[in-house]
C-alpha positions in Angstrom: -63.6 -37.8 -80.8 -65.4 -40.9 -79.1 -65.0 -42.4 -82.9 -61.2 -42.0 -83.2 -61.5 -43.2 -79.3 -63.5 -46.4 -80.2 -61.6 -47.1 -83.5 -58.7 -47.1 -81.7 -59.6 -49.8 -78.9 -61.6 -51.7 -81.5 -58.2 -52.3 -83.3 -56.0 -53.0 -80.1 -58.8 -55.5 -78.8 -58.4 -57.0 -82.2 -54.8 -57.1 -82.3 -54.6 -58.9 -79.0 -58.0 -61.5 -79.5 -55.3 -62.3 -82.9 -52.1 -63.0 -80.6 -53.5 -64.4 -77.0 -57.6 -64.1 -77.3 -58.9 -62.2 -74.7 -59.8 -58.8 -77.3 -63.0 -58.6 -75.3 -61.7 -57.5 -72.4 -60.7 -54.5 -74.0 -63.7 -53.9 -76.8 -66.6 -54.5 -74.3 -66.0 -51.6 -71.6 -65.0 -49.2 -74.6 -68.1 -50.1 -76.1 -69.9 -49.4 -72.6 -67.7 -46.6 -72.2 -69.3 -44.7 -75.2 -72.5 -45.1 -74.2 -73.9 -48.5 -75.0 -76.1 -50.5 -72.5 -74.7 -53.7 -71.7 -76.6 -56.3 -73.6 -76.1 -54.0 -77.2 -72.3 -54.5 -76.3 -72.0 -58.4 -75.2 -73.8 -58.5 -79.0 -71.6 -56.3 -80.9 -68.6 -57.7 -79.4 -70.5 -61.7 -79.5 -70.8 -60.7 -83.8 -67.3 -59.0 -83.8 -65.5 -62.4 -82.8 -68.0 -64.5 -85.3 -66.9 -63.1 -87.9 -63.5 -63.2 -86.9 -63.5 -66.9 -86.5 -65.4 -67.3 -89.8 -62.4 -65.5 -91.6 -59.7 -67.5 -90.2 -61.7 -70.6 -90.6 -62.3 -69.7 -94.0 -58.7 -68.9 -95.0 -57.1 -72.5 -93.0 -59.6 -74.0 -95.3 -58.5 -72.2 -98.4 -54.6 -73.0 -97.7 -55.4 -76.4 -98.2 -54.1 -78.0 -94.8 
């Protein structure tokens, strides 16, 4: 259950850093929320919007504007 519970908030937080930023105020207290002490969350969440950046830098760079 805390899975399906974490999936889920993972993807809203994702959906909303993609519209208006701001996905960490929804991923880091789930992530606490399950269990994670604080610093192991402000990481995941810190790698989480890396890559994210990396990927949309990658495909403005690919579209050739």
């Amino acid at each position: 259950m805390e899975i399906i519970v974490l999936s889920i908030g993972m993807f809203l937080a994702g959906f909303i850093d993609s519209i208006a930023e701001g996905g960490g105020l929804i991923s880091v207290p789930a992530l606490i929320m399950s269990g994670l002490p604080p610093h192991m969350a402000l990481g995941t969440n810190k790698i989480a919007a890396s890559f994210g950046t990396l990927t949309s830098s990658y495909k403005f760079f690919k579209s050739n504007n």
